[in-house]
C-alpha positions as CSV (number, residue, x, y, z in Angstrom):
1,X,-249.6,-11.1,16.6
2,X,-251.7,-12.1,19.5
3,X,-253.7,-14.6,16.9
4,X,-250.7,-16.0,16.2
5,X,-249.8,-17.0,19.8
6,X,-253.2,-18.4,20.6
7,X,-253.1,-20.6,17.2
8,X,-249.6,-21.9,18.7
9,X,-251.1,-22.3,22.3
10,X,-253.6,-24.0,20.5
11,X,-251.8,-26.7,19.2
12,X,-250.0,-26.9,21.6
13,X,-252.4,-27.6,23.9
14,X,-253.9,-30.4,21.5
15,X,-250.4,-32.0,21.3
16,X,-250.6,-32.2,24.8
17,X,-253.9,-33.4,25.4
18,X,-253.3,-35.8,22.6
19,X,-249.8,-37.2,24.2
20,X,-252.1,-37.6,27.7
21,X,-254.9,-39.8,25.8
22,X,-252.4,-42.0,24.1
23,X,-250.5,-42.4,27.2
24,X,-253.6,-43.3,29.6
25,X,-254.8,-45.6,27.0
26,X,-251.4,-47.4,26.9
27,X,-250.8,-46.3,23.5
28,X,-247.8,-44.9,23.4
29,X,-245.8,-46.7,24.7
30,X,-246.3,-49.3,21.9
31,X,-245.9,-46.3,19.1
32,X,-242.9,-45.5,20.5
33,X,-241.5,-49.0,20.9
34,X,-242.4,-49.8,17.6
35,X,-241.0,-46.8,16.0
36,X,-237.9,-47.6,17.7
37,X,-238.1,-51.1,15.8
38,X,-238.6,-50.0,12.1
39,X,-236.0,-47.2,12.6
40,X,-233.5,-49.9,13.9
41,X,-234.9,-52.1,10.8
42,X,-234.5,-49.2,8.3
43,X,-231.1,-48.5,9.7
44,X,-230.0,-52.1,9.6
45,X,-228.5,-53.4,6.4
46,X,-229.9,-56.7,6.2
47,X,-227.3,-57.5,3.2
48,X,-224.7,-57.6,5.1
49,X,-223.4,-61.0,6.9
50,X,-223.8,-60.9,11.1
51,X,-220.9,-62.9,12.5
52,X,-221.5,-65.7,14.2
53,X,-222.5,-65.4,17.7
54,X,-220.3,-66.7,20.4
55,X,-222.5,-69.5,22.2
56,X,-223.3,-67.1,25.9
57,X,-224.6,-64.5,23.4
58,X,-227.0,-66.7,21.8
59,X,-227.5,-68.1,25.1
60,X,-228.3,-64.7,27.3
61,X,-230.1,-63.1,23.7
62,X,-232.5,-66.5,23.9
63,X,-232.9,-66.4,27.8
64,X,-233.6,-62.5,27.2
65,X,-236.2,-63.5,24.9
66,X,-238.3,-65.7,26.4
67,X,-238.4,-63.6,29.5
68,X,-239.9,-60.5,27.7
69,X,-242.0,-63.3,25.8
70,X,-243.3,-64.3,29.0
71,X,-243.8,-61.3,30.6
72,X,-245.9,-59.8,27.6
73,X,-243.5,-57.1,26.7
74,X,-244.1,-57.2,23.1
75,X,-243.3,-54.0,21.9
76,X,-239.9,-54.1,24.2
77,X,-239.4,-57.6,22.2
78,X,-240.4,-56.3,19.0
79,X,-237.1,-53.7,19.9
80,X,-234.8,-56.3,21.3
81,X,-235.1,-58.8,18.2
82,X,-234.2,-55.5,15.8
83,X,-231.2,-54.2,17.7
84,X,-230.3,-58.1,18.6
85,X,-230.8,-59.2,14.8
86,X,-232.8,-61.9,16.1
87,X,-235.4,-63.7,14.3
88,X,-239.0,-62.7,15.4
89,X,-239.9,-66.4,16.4
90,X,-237.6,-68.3,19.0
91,X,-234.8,-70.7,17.6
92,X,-234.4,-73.4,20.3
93,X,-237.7,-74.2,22.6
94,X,-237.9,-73.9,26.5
95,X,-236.3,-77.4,27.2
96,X,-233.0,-77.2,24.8
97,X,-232.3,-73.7,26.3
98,X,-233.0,-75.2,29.9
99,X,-230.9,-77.6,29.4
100,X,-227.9,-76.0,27.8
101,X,-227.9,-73.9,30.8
102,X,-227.8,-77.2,33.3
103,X,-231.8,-76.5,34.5
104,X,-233.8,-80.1,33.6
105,X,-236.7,-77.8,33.0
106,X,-238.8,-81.3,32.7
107,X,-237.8,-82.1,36.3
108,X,-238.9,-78.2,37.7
109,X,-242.2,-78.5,39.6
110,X,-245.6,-77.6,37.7
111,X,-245.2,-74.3,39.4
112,X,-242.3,-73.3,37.6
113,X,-242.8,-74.5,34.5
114,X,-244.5,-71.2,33.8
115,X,-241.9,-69.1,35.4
116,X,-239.1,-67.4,32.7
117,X,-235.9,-69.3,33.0
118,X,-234.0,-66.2,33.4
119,X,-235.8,-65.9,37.0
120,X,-234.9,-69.3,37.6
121,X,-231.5,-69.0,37.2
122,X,-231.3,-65.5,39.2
123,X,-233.3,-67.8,42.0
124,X,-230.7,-70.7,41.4
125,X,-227.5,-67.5,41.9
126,X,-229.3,-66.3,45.1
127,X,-229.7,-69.4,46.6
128,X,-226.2,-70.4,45.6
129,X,-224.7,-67.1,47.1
130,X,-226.8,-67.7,50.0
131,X,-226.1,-71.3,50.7
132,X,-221.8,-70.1,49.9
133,X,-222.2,-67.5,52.8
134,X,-223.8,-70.3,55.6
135,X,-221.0,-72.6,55.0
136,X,-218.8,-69.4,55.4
137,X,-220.4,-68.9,58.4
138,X,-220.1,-72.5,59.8
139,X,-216.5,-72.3,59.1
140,X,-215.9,-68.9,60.8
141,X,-217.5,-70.3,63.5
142,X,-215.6,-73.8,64.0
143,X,-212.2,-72.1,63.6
144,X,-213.1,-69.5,66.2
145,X,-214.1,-72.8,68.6
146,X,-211.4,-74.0,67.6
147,X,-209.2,-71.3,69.1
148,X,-210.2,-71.3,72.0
């Protein structure tokens, strides 16, 4: 009986060595990611129609996209296009999506050209929010003058 718990510990311990290699190698992560993907594929019936997307779907799925594009998360995009039912290549480029959302990406500075639009626009909401809570500000503070 004692043979059979060291044959278990055994493997066991190879499983866990194993798991420790793949990990520190970066490996898998990107088995796991793209196991995710074909069970989401296998699971998927591709013969059946997807409705239409409303437009901010397609819009936050694309932005979603190119962020993970740019950031080199290609196993996590490999998932996200699956469970998305997005193509694997990008429909609209940089510029129409830019646009769409009001950014004139052609305008942006050459430093953020390279920077994902989706951090532009959290950039663009901060600074908005921001700039929204000086004028609040200013305006507590002239109707407090004001009373006095």
């Amino acid at each position: 009986m004692s043979a059979n718990n060291s044959a278990g510990d055994s493997a066991g311990d190879l499983h866990t060595v194993m798991m420790e290699s793949l990990k520190r190698r970066g490996v898998l992560g990107k088995i796991t990611a793209n196991v995710r993907a074909e069970v989401f594929h296998t699971l998927e019936d591709k013969t059946v129609p997807m409705p239409d997307k409303p437009n901010e779907l397609f819009l936050a799925t694309e932005l979603i996209r190119e962020f993970l594009m740019s950031a080199e998360l290609n196993c996590s995009l490999s998932v996200f296009n699956e469970e998305s039912g997005q193509p694997q290549q990008m429909v609209v480029d940089r510029e129409f999506l830019g646009g769409e959302l009001g950014f004139n990406v052609m305008d942006e500075p050459s430093s953020a050209r390279d920077t994902p639009l989706l951090v532009l626009l959290v950039s663009h909401l901060l600074s908005e929010r921001k700039r929204r809570e000086t004028l609040a500000d200013q305006s507590l503070e002239v109707n407090v003058e004001d009373d006095f």
